[in-house]
DRENTORDREN-165360 format. One record per residue (C-alpha): x, y, z; residue number from 1. Coordinates in nm, 3 decimals, decimal comma, always signed. Last residue first. Layout:
// residues N
<pt <X; Y; Z>; NUM>
...
***
This chain:
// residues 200
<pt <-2,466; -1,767; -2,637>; 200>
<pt <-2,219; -1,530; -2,759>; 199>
<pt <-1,832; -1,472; -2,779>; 198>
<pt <-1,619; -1,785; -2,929>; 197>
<pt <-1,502; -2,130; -2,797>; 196>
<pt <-1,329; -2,328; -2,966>; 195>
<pt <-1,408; -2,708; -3,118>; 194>
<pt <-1,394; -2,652; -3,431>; 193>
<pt <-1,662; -2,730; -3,598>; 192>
<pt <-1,819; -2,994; -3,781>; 191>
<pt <-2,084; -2,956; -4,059>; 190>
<pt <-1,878; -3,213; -4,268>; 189>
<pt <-1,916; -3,448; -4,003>; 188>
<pt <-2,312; -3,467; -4,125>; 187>
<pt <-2,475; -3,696; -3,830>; 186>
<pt <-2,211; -3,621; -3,594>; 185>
<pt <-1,921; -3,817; -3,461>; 184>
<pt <-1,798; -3,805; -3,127>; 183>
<pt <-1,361; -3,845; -3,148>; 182>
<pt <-1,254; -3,548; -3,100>; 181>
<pt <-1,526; -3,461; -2,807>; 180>
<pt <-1,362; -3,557; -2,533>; 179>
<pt <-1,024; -3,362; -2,675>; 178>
<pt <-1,243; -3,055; -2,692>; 177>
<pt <-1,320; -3,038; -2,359>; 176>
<pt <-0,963; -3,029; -2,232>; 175>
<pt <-0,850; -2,782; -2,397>; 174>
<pt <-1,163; -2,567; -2,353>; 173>
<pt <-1,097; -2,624; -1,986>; 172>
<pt <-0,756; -2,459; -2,092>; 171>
<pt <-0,846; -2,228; -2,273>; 170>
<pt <-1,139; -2,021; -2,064>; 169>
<pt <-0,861; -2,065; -1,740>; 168>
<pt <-1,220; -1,999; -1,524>; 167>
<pt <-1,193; -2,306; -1,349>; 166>
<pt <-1,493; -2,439; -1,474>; 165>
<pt <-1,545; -2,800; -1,360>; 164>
<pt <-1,625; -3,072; -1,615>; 163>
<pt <-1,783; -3,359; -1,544>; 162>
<pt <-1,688; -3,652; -1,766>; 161>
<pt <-1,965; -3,830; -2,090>; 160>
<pt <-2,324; -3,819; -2,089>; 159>
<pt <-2,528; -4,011; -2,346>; 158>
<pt <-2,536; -4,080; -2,710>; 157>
<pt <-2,449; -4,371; -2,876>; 156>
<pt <-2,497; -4,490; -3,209>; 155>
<pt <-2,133; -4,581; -3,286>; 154>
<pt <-2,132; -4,363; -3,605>; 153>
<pt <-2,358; -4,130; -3,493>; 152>
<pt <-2,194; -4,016; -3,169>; 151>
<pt <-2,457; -3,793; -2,987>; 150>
<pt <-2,271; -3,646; -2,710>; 149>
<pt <-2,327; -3,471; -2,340>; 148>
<pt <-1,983; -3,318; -2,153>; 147>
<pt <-2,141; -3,218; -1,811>; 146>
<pt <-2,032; -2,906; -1,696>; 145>
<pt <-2,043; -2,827; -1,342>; 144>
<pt <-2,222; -2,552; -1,164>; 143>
<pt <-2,105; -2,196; -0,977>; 142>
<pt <-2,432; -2,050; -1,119>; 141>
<pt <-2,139; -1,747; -1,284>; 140>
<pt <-1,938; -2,050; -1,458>; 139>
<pt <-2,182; -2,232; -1,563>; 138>
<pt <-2,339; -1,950; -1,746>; 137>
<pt <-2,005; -1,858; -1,845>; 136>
<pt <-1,926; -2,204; -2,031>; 135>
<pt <-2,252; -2,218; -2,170>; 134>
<pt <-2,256; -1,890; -2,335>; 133>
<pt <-1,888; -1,922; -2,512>; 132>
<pt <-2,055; -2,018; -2,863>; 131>
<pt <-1,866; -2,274; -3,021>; 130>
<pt <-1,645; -2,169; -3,327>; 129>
<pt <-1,650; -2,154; -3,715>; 128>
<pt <-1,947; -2,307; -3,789>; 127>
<pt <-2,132; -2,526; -3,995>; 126>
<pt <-2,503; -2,536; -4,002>; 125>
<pt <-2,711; -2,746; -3,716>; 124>
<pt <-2,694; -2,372; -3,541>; 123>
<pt <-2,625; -2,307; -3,179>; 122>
<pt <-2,253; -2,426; -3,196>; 121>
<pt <-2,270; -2,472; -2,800>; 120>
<pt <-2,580; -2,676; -2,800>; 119>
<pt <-2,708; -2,608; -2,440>; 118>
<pt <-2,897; -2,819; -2,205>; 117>
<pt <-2,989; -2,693; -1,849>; 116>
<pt <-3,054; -2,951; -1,607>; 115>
<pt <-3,210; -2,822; -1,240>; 114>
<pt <-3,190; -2,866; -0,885>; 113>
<pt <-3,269; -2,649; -0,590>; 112>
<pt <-3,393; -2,368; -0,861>; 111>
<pt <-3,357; -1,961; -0,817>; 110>
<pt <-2,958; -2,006; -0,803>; 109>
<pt <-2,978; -2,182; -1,158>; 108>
<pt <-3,241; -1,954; -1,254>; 107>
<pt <-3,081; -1,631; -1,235>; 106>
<pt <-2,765; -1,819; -1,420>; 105>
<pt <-2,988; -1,878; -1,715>; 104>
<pt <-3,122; -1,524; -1,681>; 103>
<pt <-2,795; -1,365; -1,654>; 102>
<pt <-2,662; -1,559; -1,967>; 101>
<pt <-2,981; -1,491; -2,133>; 100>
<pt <-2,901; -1,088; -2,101>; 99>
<pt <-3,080; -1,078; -2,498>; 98>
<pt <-2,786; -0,934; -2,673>; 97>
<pt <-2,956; -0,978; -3,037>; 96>
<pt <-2,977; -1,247; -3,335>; 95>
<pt <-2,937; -1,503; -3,121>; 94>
<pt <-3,288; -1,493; -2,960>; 93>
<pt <-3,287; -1,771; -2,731>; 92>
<pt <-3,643; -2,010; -2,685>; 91>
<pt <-3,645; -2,200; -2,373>; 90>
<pt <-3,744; -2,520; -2,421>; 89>
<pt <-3,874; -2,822; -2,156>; 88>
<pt <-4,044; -3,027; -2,363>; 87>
<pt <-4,364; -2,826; -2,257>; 86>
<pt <-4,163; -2,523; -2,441>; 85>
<pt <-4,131; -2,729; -2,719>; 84>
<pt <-4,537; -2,762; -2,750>; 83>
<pt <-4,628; -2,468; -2,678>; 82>
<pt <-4,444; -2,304; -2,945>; 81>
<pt <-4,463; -2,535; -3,187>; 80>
<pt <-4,875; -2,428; -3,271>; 79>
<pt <-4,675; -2,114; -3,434>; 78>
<pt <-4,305; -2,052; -3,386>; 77>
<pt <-4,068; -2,182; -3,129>; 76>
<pt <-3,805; -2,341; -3,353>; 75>
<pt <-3,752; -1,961; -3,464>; 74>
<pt <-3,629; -1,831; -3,134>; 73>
<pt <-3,327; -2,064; -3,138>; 72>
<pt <-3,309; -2,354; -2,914>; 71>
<pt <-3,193; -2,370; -2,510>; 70>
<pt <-3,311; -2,685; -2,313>; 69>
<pt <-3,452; -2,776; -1,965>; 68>
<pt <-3,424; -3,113; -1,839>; 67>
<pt <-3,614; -3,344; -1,635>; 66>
<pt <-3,435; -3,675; -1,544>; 65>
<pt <-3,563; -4,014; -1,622>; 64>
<pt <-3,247; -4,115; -1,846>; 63>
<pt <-3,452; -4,288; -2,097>; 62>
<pt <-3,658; -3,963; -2,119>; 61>
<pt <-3,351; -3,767; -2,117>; 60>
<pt <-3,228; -3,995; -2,374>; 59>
<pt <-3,557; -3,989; -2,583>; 58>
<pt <-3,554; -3,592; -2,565>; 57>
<pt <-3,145; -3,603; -2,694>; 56>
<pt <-3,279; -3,796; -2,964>; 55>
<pt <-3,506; -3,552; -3,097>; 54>
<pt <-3,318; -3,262; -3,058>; 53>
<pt <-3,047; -3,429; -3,226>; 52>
<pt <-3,253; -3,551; -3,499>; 51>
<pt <-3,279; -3,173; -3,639>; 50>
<pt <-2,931; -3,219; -3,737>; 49>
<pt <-2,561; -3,079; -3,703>; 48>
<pt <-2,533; -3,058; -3,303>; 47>
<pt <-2,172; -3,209; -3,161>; 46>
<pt <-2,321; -3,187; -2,913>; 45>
<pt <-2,505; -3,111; -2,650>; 44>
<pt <-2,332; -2,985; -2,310>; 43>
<pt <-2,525; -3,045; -2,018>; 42>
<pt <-2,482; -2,766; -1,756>; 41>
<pt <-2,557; -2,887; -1,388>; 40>
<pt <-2,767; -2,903; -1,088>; 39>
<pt <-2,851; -3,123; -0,830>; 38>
<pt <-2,494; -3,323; -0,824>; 37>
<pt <-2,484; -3,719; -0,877>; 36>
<pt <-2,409; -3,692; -1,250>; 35>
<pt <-2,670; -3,920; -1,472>; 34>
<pt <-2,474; -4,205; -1,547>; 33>
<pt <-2,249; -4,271; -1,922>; 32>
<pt <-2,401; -4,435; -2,260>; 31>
<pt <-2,755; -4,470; -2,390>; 30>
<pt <-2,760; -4,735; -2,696>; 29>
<pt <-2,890; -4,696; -3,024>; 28>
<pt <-3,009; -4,973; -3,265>; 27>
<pt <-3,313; -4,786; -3,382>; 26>
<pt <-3,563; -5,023; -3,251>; 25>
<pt <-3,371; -5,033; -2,892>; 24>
<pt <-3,352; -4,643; -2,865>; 23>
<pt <-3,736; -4,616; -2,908>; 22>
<pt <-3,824; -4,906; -2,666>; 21>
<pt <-3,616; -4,746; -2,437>; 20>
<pt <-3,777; -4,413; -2,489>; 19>
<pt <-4,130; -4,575; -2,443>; 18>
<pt <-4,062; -4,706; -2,162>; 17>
<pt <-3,945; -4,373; -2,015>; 16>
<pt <-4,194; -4,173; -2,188>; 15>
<pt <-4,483; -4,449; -2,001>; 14>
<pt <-4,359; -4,379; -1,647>; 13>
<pt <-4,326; -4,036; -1,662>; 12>
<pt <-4,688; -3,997; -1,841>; 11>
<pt <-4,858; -3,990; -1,452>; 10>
<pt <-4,597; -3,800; -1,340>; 9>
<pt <-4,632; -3,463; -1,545>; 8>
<pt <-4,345; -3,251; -1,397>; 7>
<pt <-4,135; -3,358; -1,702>; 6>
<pt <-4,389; -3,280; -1,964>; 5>
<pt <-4,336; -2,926; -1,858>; 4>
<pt <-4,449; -2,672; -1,621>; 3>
<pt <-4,233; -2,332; -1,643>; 2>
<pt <-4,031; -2,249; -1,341>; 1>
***
């Protein structure tokens, strides 16, 4: 597993002060407990803005857990490239059938615990459906879903009910999608529908 800022204990301390600090000055509040299993799939949504990444690092800081987190290939270009994957990124390439649903799933069994963060619409721009790649990367490691959220309007964000894939695509979907109904995103009108489609 790559090294990241989370293995780094001597700045664990100082993130998580400093992410508490963070959240305090901009009038947000963490919500919900860290689930007590070793390793689960964190949803992150609903994701319309750039501050999303940046608030869901100050939650995970705030949190104290290490996480590892799925972006698109071209967040991870130039001097960022070392410096997201530190934070804990893998880079996907969407454009392309990469197998990153047998990786992710290679590394869930390869790992005794481990956080994996996916934003299902995997774009901040609007669109039609969720991408399907979490759910089936849970799914195949045999780990829960945990439904994460960044609710603008309230200013919360944290880590809502376990979900546990069944396999009934729909009706977990069903039930997912009412959590999120009322989580409200930085730009609603970049909203989508909460339903999952093919891909990653």
């Amino acid at each position: 597993m790559r090294y990241t800022v989370f293995d780094t204990p001597i700045l664990e301390p100082l993130l998580h002060g400093t992410a508490l600090v963070l959240l305090k000055v901009f009038g947000w509040r963490k919500e919900g407990q860290i689930p007590d299993v070793p390793k689960f799939v964190v949803i992150s949504a609903p994701h319309t803005s750039n501050w999303d990444l940046a608030i869901g690092l100050v939650l995970a800081f705030a949190f104290r857990v290490k996480v590892r987190w799925m972006g698109k290939d071209s967040l991870f270009g130039g001097p960022f490239s070392v410096i997201f994957k530190w934070l804990g990124g893998i880079p996907v390439d969407r454009s392309r059938s990469t197998g990153m649903v047998a990786q992710a799933i290679r590394a869930f069994h390869e790992s005794e615990r481990m956080i994996m963060i996916i934003a299902p619409e995997g774009t901040r721009s609007r669109t039609l459906h969720w991408r399907s790649g979490f759910y089936h990367i849970a799914r195949g490691a045999s780990v829960p879903i945990a439904l994460g959220f960044l609710d603008y309007r309230r200013k919360a964000a944290g880590i809502g009910p376990l979900i546990v894939p069944t396999g009934d695509l729909d009706a977990d979907m069903k039930a997912i999608r009412a959590f999120y109904a009322g989580v409200t995103p930085k730009h609603p009108e970049r909203k989508c529908v909460v339903v999952a489609a093919a891909g990653v």
